[in-house]
C-alpha positions in Angstrom: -6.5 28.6 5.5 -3.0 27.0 5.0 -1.3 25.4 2.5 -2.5 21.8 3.9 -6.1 23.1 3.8 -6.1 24.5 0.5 -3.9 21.6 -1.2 -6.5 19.1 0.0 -9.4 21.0 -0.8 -8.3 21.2 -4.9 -7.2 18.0 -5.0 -10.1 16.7 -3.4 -12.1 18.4 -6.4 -9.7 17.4 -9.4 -9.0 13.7 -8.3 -12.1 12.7 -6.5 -9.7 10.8 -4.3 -10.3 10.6 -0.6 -9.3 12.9 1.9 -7.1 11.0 4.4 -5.0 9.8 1.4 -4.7 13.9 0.1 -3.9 15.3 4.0 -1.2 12.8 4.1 0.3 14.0 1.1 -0.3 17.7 2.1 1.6 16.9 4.9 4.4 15.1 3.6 4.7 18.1 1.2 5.1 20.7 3.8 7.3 18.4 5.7 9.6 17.7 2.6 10.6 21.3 1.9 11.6 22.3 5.2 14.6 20.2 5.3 16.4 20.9 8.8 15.5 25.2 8.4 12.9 24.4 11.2 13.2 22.8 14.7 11.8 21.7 17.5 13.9 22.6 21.1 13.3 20.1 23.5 14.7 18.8 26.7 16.5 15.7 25.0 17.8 17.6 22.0 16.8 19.3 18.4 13.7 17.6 16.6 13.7 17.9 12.6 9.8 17.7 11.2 10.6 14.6 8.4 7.3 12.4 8.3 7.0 8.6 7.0 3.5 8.0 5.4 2.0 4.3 4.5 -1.0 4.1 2.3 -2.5 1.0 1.4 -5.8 1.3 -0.8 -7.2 -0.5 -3.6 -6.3 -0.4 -7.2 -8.7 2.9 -8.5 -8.5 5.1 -5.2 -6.3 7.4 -7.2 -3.8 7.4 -5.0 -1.0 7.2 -7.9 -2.5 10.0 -9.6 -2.1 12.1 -6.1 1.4 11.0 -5.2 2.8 10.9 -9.2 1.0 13.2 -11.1 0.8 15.9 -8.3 2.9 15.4 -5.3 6.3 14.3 -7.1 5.8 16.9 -9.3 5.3 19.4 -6.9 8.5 19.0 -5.5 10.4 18.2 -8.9 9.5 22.1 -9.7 10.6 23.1 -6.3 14.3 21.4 -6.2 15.3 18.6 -8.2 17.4 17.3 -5.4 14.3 16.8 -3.4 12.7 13.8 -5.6 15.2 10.8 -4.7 15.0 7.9 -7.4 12.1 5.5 -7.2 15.1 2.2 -6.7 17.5 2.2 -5.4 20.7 0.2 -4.0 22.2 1.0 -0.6 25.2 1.7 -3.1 23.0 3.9 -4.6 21.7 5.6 -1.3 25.3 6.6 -0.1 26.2 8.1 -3.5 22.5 10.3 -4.1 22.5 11.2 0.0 26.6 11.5 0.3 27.6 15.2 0.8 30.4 17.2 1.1 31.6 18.1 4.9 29.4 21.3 6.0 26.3 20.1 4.1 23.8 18.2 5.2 21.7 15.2 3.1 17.9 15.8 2.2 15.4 14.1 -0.1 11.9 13.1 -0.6 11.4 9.3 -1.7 7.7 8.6 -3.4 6.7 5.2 -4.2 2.9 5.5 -5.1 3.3 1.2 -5.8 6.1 -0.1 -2.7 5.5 -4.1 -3.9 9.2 -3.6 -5.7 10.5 -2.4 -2.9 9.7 -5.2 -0.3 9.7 -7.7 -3.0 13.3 -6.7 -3.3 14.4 -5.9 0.6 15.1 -9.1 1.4 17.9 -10.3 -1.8 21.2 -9.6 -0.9 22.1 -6.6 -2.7 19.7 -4.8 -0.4 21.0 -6.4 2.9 20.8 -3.4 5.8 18.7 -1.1 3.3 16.0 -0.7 6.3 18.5 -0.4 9.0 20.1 2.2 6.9 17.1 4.2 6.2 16.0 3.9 9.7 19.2 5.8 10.8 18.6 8.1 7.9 15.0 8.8 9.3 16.2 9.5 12.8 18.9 11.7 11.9 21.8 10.1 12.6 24.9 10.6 10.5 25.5 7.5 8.6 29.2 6.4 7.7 30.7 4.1 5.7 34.4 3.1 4.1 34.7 1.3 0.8 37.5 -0.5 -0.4 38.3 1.7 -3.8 36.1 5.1 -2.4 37.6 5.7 0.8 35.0 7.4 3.3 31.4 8.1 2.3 29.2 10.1 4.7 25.1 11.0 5.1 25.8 14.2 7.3 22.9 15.2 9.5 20.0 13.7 6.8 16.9 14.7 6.7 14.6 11.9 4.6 10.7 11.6 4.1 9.2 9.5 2.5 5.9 8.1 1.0 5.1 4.3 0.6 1.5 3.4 -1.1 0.6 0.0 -2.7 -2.8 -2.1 -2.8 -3.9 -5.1 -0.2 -0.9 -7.6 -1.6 1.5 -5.5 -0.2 0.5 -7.3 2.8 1.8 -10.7 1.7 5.5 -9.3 0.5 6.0 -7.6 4.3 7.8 -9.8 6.9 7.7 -9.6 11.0 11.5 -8.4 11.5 10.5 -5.3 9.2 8.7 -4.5 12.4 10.3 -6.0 15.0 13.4 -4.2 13.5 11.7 -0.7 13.6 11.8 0.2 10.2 8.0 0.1 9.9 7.4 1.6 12.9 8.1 5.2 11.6 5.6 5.7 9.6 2.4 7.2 9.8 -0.6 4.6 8.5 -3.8 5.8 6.0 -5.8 2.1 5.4 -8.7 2.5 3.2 -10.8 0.1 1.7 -13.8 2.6 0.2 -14.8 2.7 -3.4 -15.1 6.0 -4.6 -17.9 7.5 -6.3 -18.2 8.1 -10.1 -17.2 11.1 -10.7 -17.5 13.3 -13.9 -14.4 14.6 -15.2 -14.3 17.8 -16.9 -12.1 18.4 -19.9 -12.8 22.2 -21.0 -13.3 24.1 -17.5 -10.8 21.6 -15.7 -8.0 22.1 -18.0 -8.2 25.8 -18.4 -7.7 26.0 -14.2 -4.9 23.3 -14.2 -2.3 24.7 -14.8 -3.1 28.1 -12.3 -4.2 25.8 -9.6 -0.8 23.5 -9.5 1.4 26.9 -10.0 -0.5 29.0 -6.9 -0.1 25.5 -5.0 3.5 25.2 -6.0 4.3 29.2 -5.2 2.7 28.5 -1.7 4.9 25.6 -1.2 7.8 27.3 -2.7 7.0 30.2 0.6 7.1 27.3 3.3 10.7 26.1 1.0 12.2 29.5 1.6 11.4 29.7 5.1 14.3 31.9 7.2 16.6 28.7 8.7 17.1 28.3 12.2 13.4 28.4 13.2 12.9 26.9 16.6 9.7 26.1 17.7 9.1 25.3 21.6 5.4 24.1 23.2 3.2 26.7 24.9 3.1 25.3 28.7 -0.5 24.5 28.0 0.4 22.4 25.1 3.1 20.6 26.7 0.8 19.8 29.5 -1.5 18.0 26.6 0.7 16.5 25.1 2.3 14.7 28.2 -0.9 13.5 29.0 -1.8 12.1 26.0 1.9 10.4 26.0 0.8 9.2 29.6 -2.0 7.6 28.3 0.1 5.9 25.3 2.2 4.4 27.9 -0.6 2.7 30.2 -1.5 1.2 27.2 2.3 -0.1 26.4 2.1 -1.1 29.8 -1.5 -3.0 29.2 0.2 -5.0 25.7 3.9 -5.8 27.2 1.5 -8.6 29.1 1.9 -9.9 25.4 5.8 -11.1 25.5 5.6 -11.2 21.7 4.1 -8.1 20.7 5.9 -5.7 18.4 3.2 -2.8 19.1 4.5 -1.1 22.0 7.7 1.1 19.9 5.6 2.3 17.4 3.1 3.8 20.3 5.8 5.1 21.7 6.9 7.4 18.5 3.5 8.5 18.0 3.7 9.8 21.5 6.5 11.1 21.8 7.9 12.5 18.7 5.2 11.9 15.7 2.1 14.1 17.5 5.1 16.8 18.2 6.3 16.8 15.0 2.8 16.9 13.3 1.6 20.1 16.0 4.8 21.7 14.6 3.7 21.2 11.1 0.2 21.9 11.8 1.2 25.2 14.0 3.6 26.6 11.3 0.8 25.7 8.4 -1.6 28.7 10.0 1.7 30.9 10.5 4.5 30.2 7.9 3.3 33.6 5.9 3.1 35.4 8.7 6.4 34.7 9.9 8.3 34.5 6.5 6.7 38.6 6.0 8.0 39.6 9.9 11.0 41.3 9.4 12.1 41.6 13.0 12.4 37.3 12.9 16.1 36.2 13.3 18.4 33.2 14.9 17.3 33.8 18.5 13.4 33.9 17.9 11.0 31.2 19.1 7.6 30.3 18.1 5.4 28.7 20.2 3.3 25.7 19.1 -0.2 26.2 20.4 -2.5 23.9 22.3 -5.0 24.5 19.0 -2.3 22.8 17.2 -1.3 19.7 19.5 -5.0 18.9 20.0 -5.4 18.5 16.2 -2.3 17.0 15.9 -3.1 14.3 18.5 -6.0 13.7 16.8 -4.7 13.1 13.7 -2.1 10.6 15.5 -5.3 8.9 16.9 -6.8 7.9 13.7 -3.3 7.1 12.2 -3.0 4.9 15.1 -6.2 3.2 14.4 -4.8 2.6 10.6 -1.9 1.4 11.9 -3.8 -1.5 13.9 -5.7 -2.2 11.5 -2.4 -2.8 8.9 -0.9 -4.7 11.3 -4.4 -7.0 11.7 -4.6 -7.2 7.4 -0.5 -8.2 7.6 -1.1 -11.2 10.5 -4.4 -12.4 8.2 -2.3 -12.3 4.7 -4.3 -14.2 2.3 -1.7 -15.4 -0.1 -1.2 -19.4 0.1 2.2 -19.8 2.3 4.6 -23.0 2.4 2.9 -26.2 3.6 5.0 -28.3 6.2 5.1 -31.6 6.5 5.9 -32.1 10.2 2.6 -34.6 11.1 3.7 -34.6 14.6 4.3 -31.1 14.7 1.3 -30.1 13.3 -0.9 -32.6 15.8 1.0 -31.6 18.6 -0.3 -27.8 18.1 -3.4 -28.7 16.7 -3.5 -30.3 20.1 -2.8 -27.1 22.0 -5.6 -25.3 19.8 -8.3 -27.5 20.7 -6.9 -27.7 24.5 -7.9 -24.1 24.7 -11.0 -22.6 25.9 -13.8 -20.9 23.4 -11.9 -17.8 23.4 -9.2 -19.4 21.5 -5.3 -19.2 22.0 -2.9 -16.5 21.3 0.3 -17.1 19.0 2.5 -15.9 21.7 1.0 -18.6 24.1 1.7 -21.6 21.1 4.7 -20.4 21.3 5.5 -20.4 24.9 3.4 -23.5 25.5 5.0 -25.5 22.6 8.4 -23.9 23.4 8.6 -23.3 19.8 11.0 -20.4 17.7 8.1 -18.2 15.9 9.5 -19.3 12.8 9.0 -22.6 12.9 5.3 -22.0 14.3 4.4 -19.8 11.6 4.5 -22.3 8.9 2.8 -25.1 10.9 -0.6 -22.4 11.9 -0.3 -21.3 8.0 -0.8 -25.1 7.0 -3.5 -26.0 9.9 -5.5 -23.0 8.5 -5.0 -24.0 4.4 -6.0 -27.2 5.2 -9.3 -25.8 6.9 -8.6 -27.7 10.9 -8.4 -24.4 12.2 -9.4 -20.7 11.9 -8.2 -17.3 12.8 -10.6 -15.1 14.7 -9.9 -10.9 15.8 -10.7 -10.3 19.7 -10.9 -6.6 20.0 -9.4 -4.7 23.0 -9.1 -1.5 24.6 -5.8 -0.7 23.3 -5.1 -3.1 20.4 -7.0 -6.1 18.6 -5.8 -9.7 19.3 -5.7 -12.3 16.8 -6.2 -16.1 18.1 -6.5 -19.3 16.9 -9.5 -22.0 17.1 -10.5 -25.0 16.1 -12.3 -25.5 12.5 -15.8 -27.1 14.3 
Protein backbone atom coordinates (compact mmCIF):
# COMPACT_ATOMS: atom_id res chain seq x y z
CA UNK A 1 0.00 0.00 0.00
CA UNK A 2 1.20 3.51 -0.99
CA UNK A 3 1.17 6.72 0.38
CA UNK A 4 -2.21 7.59 -1.60
CA UNK A 5 -3.74 4.36 -0.08
CA UNK A 6 -2.81 4.79 3.29
CA UNK A 7 -3.38 8.78 3.45
CA UNK A 8 -6.99 8.05 2.34
CA UNK A 9 -7.60 5.35 4.41
CA UNK A 10 -6.79 7.61 7.96
CA UNK A 11 -8.40 10.36 6.86
CA UNK A 12 -11.25 8.62 5.81
CA UNK A 13 -11.48 7.35 9.61
CA UNK A 14 -10.55 10.84 11.39
CA UNK A 15 -12.76 13.17 9.15
CA UNK A 16 -15.52 10.94 8.06
CA UNK A 17 -15.30 12.92 4.87
CA UNK A 18 -15.79 11.17 1.56
CA UNK A 19 -13.40 9.30 -0.38
CA UNK A 20 -13.26 11.01 -3.82
CA UNK A 21 -12.77 14.38 -1.96
CA UNK A 22 -9.56 12.51 0.25
CA UNK A 23 -7.95 10.63 -3.07
CA UNK A 24 -7.84 13.97 -4.70
CA UNK A 25 -6.06 15.42 -2.03
CA UNK A 26 -3.77 12.34 -1.67
CA UNK A 27 -2.97 12.96 -5.05
CA UNK A 28 -2.35 16.49 -5.13
CA UNK A 29 -0.06 15.78 -2.23
CA UNK A 30 2.19 13.39 -3.93
CA UNK A 31 2.00 15.55 -6.99
CA UNK A 32 3.04 18.79 -4.93
CA UNK A 33 6.37 17.50 -3.56
CA UNK A 34 7.83 16.22 -6.64
CA UNK A 35 8.31 19.47 -8.18
CA UNK A 36 10.11 18.82 -11.68
CA UNK A 37 12.62 15.73 -9.83
CA UNK A 38 10.36 13.40 -11.85
CA UNK A 39 9.39 13.14 -15.60
CA UNK A 40 7.65 11.77 -18.09
CA UNK A 41 9.81 11.25 -21.74
CA UNK A 42 7.67 11.44 -24.45
CA UNK A 43 7.73 11.89 -28.18
CA UNK A 44 6.70 15.72 -27.98
CA UNK A 45 8.89 16.63 -25.06
CA UNK A 46 9.35 16.28 -20.99
CA UNK A 47 6.04 15.97 -19.00
CA UNK A 48 6.18 17.39 -15.18
CA UNK A 49 3.33 15.52 -12.87
CA UNK A 50 1.60 19.04 -11.45
CA UNK A 51 -2.29 18.29 -11.07
CA UNK A 52 -5.25 20.99 -10.83
CA UNK A 53 -8.13 19.61 -8.55
CA UNK A 54 -11.84 21.27 -8.30
CA UNK A 55 -14.08 20.26 -5.57
CA UNK A 56 -17.41 21.55 -5.16
CA UNK A 57 -19.47 20.00 -2.10
CA UNK A 58 -21.77 21.31 0.34
CA UNK A 59 -21.14 23.27 3.36
CA UNK A 60 -20.39 20.13 6.22
CA UNK A 61 -18.66 17.64 3.77
CA UNK A 62 -15.43 18.45 5.61
CA UNK A 63 -13.71 19.25 2.87
CA UNK A 64 -12.01 22.41 4.68
CA UNK A 65 -11.02 20.29 7.43
CA UNK A 66 -9.15 17.88 4.69
CA UNK A 67 -7.55 20.57 2.63
CA UNK A 68 -6.69 23.20 5.82
CA UNK A 69 -6.26 21.30 8.73
CA UNK A 70 -4.37 18.34 7.01
CA UNK A 71 -3.29 18.89 3.51
CA UNK A 72 -1.84 22.52 3.91
CA UNK A 73 -0.30 21.47 6.83
CA UNK A 74 1.27 18.59 5.44
CA UNK A 75 3.15 20.48 3.13
CA UNK A 76 3.87 23.57 5.46
CA UNK A 77 6.04 20.91 7.60
CA UNK A 78 7.51 19.62 4.49
CA UNK A 79 8.87 23.10 2.81
CA UNK A 80 7.46 26.35 3.60
CA UNK A 81 7.97 27.42 0.03
CA UNK A 82 5.53 24.88 -1.04
CA UNK A 83 2.28 26.55 0.61
CA UNK A 84 1.83 29.75 -1.75
CA UNK A 85 -0.57 32.49 -0.10
CA UNK A 86 -4.25 32.01 -0.13
CA UNK A 87 -4.54 35.85 -2.36
CA UNK A 88 -2.90 36.89 -4.24
CA UNK A 89 -2.16 39.75 -6.99
CA UNK A 90 -0.46 38.90 -10.29
CA UNK A 91 2.02 41.44 -8.68
CA UNK A 92 2.11 39.28 -6.02
CA UNK A 93 2.55 35.99 -8.23
CA UNK A 94 5.71 37.26 -10.01
CA UNK A 95 7.33 38.35 -6.72
CA UNK A 96 6.49 34.72 -4.60
CA UNK A 97 7.10 32.54 -8.02
CA UNK A 98 10.21 34.93 -9.41
CA UNK A 99 13.52 33.14 -9.13
CA UNK A 100 16.97 33.63 -9.60
CA UNK A 101 18.47 32.39 -13.15
CA UNK A 102 19.32 28.47 -12.69
CA UNK A 103 16.30 27.83 -10.36
CA UNK A 104 13.19 26.89 -11.20
CA UNK A 105 9.57 28.27 -9.57
CA UNK A 106 7.40 25.67 -7.50
CA UNK A 107 4.41 25.99 -5.08
CA UNK A 108 1.22 24.46 -4.00
CA UNK A 109 -1.83 26.95 -3.89
CA UNK A 110 -4.98 25.57 -1.50
CA UNK A 111 -8.14 27.37 -1.41
CA UNK A 112 -10.51 24.97 0.55
CA UNK A 113 -13.40 28.21 -0.20
CA UNK A 114 -12.42 29.68 -4.11
CA UNK A 115 -15.66 32.21 -4.03
CA UNK A 116 -12.88 35.10 -3.27
CA UNK A 117 -10.98 34.12 -5.86
CA UNK A 118 -13.54 34.28 -8.77
CA UNK A 119 -15.41 36.93 -7.04
CA UNK A 120 -12.23 38.80 -7.50
CA UNK A 121 -10.83 37.56 -11.15
CA UNK A 122 -12.71 39.64 -12.97
CA UNK A 123 -11.66 43.57 -11.22
CA UNK A 124 -8.94 45.00 -12.74
CA UNK A 125 -6.07 44.47 -10.45
CA UNK A 126 -6.45 40.83 -11.41
CA UNK A 127 -6.61 41.37 -15.24
CA UNK A 128 -4.60 38.19 -17.06
CA UNK A 129 -4.39 36.28 -13.51
CA UNK A 130 -5.90 33.11 -15.33
CA UNK A 131 -3.96 33.48 -18.50
CA UNK A 132 -0.91 33.76 -16.25
CA UNK A 133 -1.59 30.82 -14.25
CA UNK A 134 -2.45 28.87 -17.14
CA UNK A 135 1.03 29.39 -18.50
CA UNK A 136 2.28 28.73 -15.04
CA UNK A 137 0.43 25.30 -15.10
CA UNK A 138 1.73 24.23 -18.47
CA UNK A 139 5.22 25.03 -17.79
CA UNK A 140 6.00 27.73 -19.74
CA UNK A 141 8.51 30.32 -18.47
CA UNK A 142 6.62 33.48 -17.81
CA UNK A 143 8.34 36.91 -18.33
CA UNK A 144 7.68 40.24 -17.59
CA UNK A 145 9.43 43.95 -17.48
CA UNK A 146 8.35 46.57 -14.97
CA UNK A 147 8.90 50.09 -15.19
CA UNK A 148 10.96 50.58 -11.71
CA UNK A 149 11.99 46.38 -11.44
CA UNK A 150 13.48 45.73 -14.60
CA UNK A 151 12.99 42.00 -15.72
CA UNK A 152 11.03 39.55 -13.55
CA UNK A 153 11.01 35.81 -14.58
CA UNK A 154 8.85 32.39 -13.52
CA UNK A 155 11.69 29.99 -14.88
CA UNK A 156 10.44 26.51 -15.70
CA UNK A 157 7.35 26.51 -12.89
CA UNK A 158 5.94 23.91 -11.61
CA UNK A 159 2.24 24.93 -9.83
CA UNK A 160 -0.57 22.76 -8.35
CA UNK A 161 -3.17 23.70 -7.08
CA UNK A 162 -6.48 22.94 -5.23
CA UNK A 163 -9.81 24.92 -5.67
CA UNK A 164 -12.96 23.71 -3.30
CA UNK A 165 -16.06 25.86 -2.55
CA UNK A 166 -19.93 25.05 -2.10
CA UNK A 167 -22.86 25.09 -5.04
CA UNK A 168 -22.60 29.16 -5.27
CA UNK A 169 -19.39 28.92 -6.69
CA UNK A 170 -21.35 28.18 -9.68
CA UNK A 171 -22.93 31.66 -9.95
CA UNK A 172 -19.49 33.71 -9.54
CA UNK A 173 -17.73 31.47 -12.70
CA UNK A 174 -18.08 33.00 -16.21
CA UNK A 175 -17.98 31.22 -19.86
CA UNK A 176 -14.55 32.79 -21.00
CA UNK A 177 -12.94 31.09 -17.73
CA UNK A 178 -13.59 28.11 -19.99
CA UNK A 179 -13.49 29.11 -23.22
CA UNK A 180 -10.11 30.66 -22.21
CA UNK A 181 -8.75 27.29 -20.88
CA UNK A 182 -8.07 28.19 -17.49
CA UNK A 183 -10.76 25.78 -16.15
CA UNK A 184 -10.03 23.26 -18.34
CA UNK A 185 -6.96 21.93 -16.34
CA UNK A 186 -8.26 20.78 -13.67
CA UNK A 187 -9.41 17.58 -12.46
CA UNK A 188 -13.39 17.76 -11.17
CA UNK A 189 -14.78 15.85 -7.67
CA UNK A 190 -18.77 17.08 -7.60
CA UNK A 191 -20.52 15.73 -4.64
CA UNK A 192 -23.76 16.50 -3.35
CA UNK A 193 -24.03 13.47 -0.44
CA UNK A 194 -24.64 14.17 3.14
CA UNK A 195 -22.43 12.35 5.26
CA UNK A 196 -23.33 10.26 8.05
CA UNK A 197 -23.13 11.17 11.79
CA UNK A 198 -20.30 10.23 12.87
CA UNK A 199 -18.94 9.90 16.54
CA UNK A 200 -15.89 11.70 17.27
CA UNK A 201 -13.58 10.41 19.64
CA UNK A 202 -11.64 12.77 22.02
CA UNK A 203 -9.37 10.39 24.26
CA UNK A 204 -8.19 7.44 21.78
CA UNK A 205 -8.30 9.90 18.66
CA UNK A 206 -6.07 12.41 20.18
CA UNK A 207 -3.54 10.07 21.59
CA UNK A 208 -3.02 8.71 17.69
CA UNK A 209 -3.01 12.22 16.13
CA UNK A 210 -0.26 13.30 16.34
CA UNK A 211 1.70 9.66 15.25
CA UNK A 212 -0.72 9.33 12.41
CA UNK A 213 -0.02 13.03 10.71
CA UNK A 214 3.94 12.53 11.54
CA UNK A 215 4.23 8.72 9.82
CA UNK A 216 2.01 10.43 6.98
CA UNK A 217 4.16 13.40 6.75
CA UNK A 218 7.67 11.13 6.95
CA UNK A 219 6.13 9.08 4.02
CA UNK A 220 5.49 12.18 2.05
CA UNK A 221 8.76 13.65 3.08
CA UNK A 222 10.39 10.01 1.13
CA UNK A 223 8.33 10.83 -2.18
CA UNK A 224 9.93 14.85 -1.42
CA UNK A 225 13.43 13.57 -1.41
CA UNK A 226 13.12 11.47 -4.39
CA UNK A 227 16.69 11.19 -6.43
CA UNK A 228 16.00 14.17 -9.40
CA UNK A 229 16.10 13.37 -12.83
CA UNK A 230 13.55 10.40 -12.69
CA UNK A 231 12.25 9.68 -16.12
CA UNK A 232 9.41 7.56 -16.42
CA UNK A 233 8.51 6.13 -20.09
CA UNK A 234 5.12 3.78 -20.85
CA UNK A 235 5.48 -0.06 -21.07
CA UNK A 236 4.50 -0.76 -24.86
CA UNK A 237 1.48 -2.38 -23.48
CA UNK A 238 0.43 0.68 -21.67
CA UNK A 239 1.10 2.97 -24.42
CA UNK A 240 -1.08 0.83 -26.56
CA UNK A 241 -3.99 1.49 -23.75
CA UNK A 242 -3.60 4.52 -23.35
CA UNK A 243 -3.74 5.52 -27.24
CA UNK A 244 -6.84 3.85 -27.46
CA UNK A 245 -8.56 5.30 -24.77
CA UNK A 246 -7.23 8.77 -26.31
CA UNK A 247 -8.75 7.41 -29.59
CA UNK A 248 -11.89 7.03 -28.05
CA UNK A 249 -11.77 10.68 -26.47
CA UNK A 250 -11.37 12.03 -29.87
CA UNK A 251 -14.50 10.28 -31.59
CA UNK A 252 -16.23 11.78 -29.05
CA UNK A 253 -14.63 15.48 -29.79
CA UNK A 254 -15.44 14.64 -33.10
CA UNK A 255 -19.19 13.65 -32.04
CA UNK A 256 -19.58 17.39 -29.88
CA UNK A 257 -17.63 19.78 -32.53
CA UNK A 258 -21.26 19.23 -34.41
CA UNK A 259 -22.02 21.74 -31.46
CA UNK A 260 -20.13 25.09 -33.00
CA UNK A 261 -20.48 26.54 -29.52
CA UNK A 262 -19.28 23.97 -27.35
CA UNK A 263 -16.25 24.56 -25.03
CA UNK A 264 -16.00 20.71 -24.13
CA UNK A 265 -13.86 19.40 -26.67
CA UNK A 266 -10.09 20.98 -24.98
CA UNK A 267 -10.63 19.78 -21.77
CA UNK A 268 -11.29 16.03 -23.34
CA UNK A 269 -8.46 16.50 -24.95
CA UNK A 270 -6.07 17.11 -21.67
CA UNK A 271 -7.59 14.33 -19.95
CA UNK A 272 -6.45 12.20 -22.81
CA UNK A 273 -3.58 13.14 -23.60
CA UNK A 274 -1.69 14.40 -20.73
CA UNK A 275 -4.01 14.17 -17.33
CA UNK A 276 -4.52 10.06 -17.54
CA UNK A 277 -0.45 10.10 -18.31
CA UNK A 278 0.37 12.16 -15.68
CA UNK A 279 -2.03 10.48 -13.08
CA UNK A 280 -0.52 6.54 -14.35
CA UNK A 281 2.82 8.21 -13.47
CA UNK A 282 1.69 9.26 -10.07
CA UNK A 283 -0.20 6.16 -9.56
CA UNK A 284 2.90 3.85 -10.94
CA UNK A 285 5.59 5.72 -8.71
CA UNK A 286 2.92 5.55 -5.49
CA UNK A 287 3.46 1.40 -5.51
CA UNK A 288 7.35 2.05 -6.27
CA UNK A 289 8.73 5.43 -4.91
CA UNK A 290 10.34 3.24 -1.69
CA UNK A 291 11.61 0.92 -3.76
CA UNK A 292 13.38 3.10 -5.95
CA UNK A 293 14.48 5.86 -3.43
CA UNK A 294 16.32 2.39 -1.33
CA UNK A 295 18.01 1.08 -5.03
CA UNK A 296 21.29 2.20 -4.86
CA UNK A 297 22.26 1.36 -8.48
CA UNK A 298 19.39 4.26 -9.60
CA UNK A 299 21.09 7.29 -11.41
CA UNK A 300 20.54 10.11 -14.39
CA UNK A 301 20.33 7.49 -17.19
CA UNK A 302 17.72 5.09 -15.44
CA UNK A 303 14.10 4.68 -16.71
CA UNK A 304 11.09 3.32 -15.02
CA UNK A 305 8.39 2.04 -16.83
CA UNK A 306 4.81 2.98 -16.03
CA UNK A 307 2.75 -0.19 -16.09
CA UNK A 308 -0.48 -1.08 -17.84
CA UNK A 309 -1.79 -1.79 -14.00
CA UNK A 310 -1.22 1.80 -13.53
CA UNK A 311 -2.71 3.44 -16.82
CA UNK A 312 -5.86 1.30 -16.44
CA UNK A 313 -6.45 2.79 -12.93
CA UNK A 314 -5.42 5.94 -14.02
CA UNK A 315 -7.87 6.04 -16.90
CA UNK A 316 -10.30 5.11 -14.73
CA UNK A 317 -9.92 7.57 -12.43
CA UNK A 318 -9.94 10.18 -15.49
CA UNK A 319 -13.34 8.58 -16.42
CA UNK A 320 -15.12 9.45 -13.34
CA UNK A 321 -13.40 12.87 -13.12
CA UNK A 322 -14.69 13.33 -16.51
CA UNK A 323 -18.16 12.49 -15.36
CA UNK A 324 -17.71 15.38 -12.52
CA UNK A 325 -16.54 17.47 -14.86
CA UNK A 326 -19.96 17.26 -16.97
CA UNK A 327 -21.80 17.33 -14.42
CA UNK A 328 -20.00 20.98 -13.15
CA UNK A 329 -20.31 22.18 -16.33
CA UNK A 330 -24.37 21.18 -16.38
CA UNK A 331 -24.79 22.86 -12.42
CA UNK A 332 -22.68 26.16 -14.01
CA UNK A 333 -25.20 26.44 -17.38
CA UNK A 334 -28.41 25.92 -14.70
CA UNK A 335 -26.89 28.66 -11.97
CA UNK A 336 -29.66 29.47 -9.76
CA UNK A 337 -28.77 32.98 -8.63
CA UNK A 338 -31.33 35.69 -10.13
CA UNK A 339 -29.27 37.34 -13.16
CA UNK A 340 -29.98 40.92 -14.88
CA UNK A 341 -33.47 41.31 -16.45
CA UNK A 342 -33.53 42.99 -19.97
CA UNK A 343 -35.85 44.92 -21.22
CA UNK A 344 -35.62 44.37 -24.99
CA UNK A 345 -39.72 43.34 -25.53
CA UNK A 346 -38.84 42.69 -29.13
CA UNK A 347 -35.93 40.88 -28.39
CA UNK A 348 -37.29 38.77 -25.95
CA UNK A 349 -40.53 37.91 -28.30
CA UNK A 350 -38.48 37.39 -31.11
CA UNK A 351 -36.64 34.33 -29.23
CA UNK A 352 -39.37 33.42 -27.32
CA UNK A 353 -40.65 33.00 -30.90
CA UNK A 354 -37.74 30.67 -31.92
CA UNK A 355 -38.46 28.55 -28.64
CA UNK A 356 -41.85 27.78 -29.35
CA UNK A 357 -40.96 27.31 -33.26
CA UNK A 358 -39.04 24.29 -32.10
CA UNK A 359 -40.11 20.83 -31.89
CA UNK A 360 -40.81 18.87 -28.37
CA UNK A 361 -37.22 18.21 -27.99
CA UNK A 362 -36.60 21.78 -27.43
CA UNK A 363 -33.75 24.02 -28.99
CA UNK A 364 -30.18 24.24 -28.28
CA UNK A 365 -28.43 27.75 -27.21
CA UNK A 366 -26.03 27.40 -29.97
CA UNK A 367 -28.98 27.10 -32.55
CA UNK A 368 -30.65 30.65 -30.77
CA UNK A 369 -27.77 31.81 -31.50
CA UNK A 370 -27.15 30.90 -35.05
CA UNK A 371 -30.85 31.22 -35.88
CA UNK A 372 -31.28 34.69 -34.19
CA UNK A 373 -27.77 35.66 -35.49
CA UNK A 374 -27.21 36.86 -32.05
CA UNK A 375 -23.45 37.47 -30.02
CA UNK A 376 -23.89 34.87 -26.90
CA UNK A 377 -23.77 37.76 -24.74
CA UNK A 378 -26.56 39.43 -25.68
CA UNK A 379 -28.63 36.06 -25.71
CA UNK A 380 -27.65 35.15 -22.33
CA UNK A 381 -29.51 37.82 -20.62
CA UNK A 382 -32.64 37.62 -22.78
CA UNK A 383 -33.02 33.30 -21.94
CA UNK A 384 -32.02 34.28 -18.17
CA UNK A 385 -35.14 36.74 -18.19
CA UNK A 386 -37.56 34.37 -20.28
CA UNK A 387 -36.82 31.73 -17.61
CA UNK A 388 -37.24 34.31 -14.33
CA UNK A 389 -40.23 35.31 -15.65
CA UNK A 390 -41.50 31.55 -15.92
CA UNK A 391 -42.36 31.63 -20.32
CA UNK A 392 -39.80 29.22 -20.60
CA UNK A 393 -37.77 26.26 -19.02
CA UNK A 394 -34.48 24.58 -19.17
CA UNK A 395 -34.51 20.89 -19.65
CA UNK A 396 -30.91 18.33 -19.64
CA UNK A 397 -31.04 15.83 -22.79
CA UNK A 398 -28.42 13.23 -22.02
CA UNK A 399 -25.93 11.87 -24.67
CA UNK A 400 -23.48 9.41 -25.32
CA UNK A 401 -20.64 11.65 -24.76
CA UNK A 402 -21.91 14.76 -22.99
CA UNK A 403 -25.39 16.13 -21.72
CA UNK A 404 -27.21 18.88 -23.69
CA UNK A 405 -29.10 21.61 -22.16
CA UNK A 406 -32.11 23.12 -24.24
CA UNK A 407 -34.71 25.40 -23.99
CA UNK A 408 -38.72 24.96 -24.04
CA UNK A 409 -41.63 26.57 -23.71
CA UNK A 410 -43.26 27.15 -20.12
CA UNK A 411 -46.77 25.00 -21.21
Amino acid sequence: MGFIEDYTKEMRERTGAEPKIIKATAIFLFSSVLNRNVKIATSVGDQYLNLWFFIVSRSGTRKSTVLRDWCSSFLYRLDKKLVLPDEFTPEALFSVLAVEEGDSSYGAYIRDEASGFFSSATKDYMLGIMEKLSLVYDGKTVVRVTKGGGREEIIDPYLTMVLAGTPHIYNLLEEGMFRQGFLNRFLYITSDKILPFSEMHTADGYKTLIETRDRLINELGVVHNLKEDIVFMMAPSAETKWNLYRKRLYKDIIEIQKDEDSFVPEYLLRLGDSQALKLATIFELNKRYKEIIEDASVGLETVFSISVESMEEAIEYAEVRKKDYFLFLDKFMLQSEPKKVVTHEREIERCLKKIKEADADGVKRSDLIRSLKWHADFLDPILSTLQQSEQIKVDIIKGKTRNTIVYKPLV
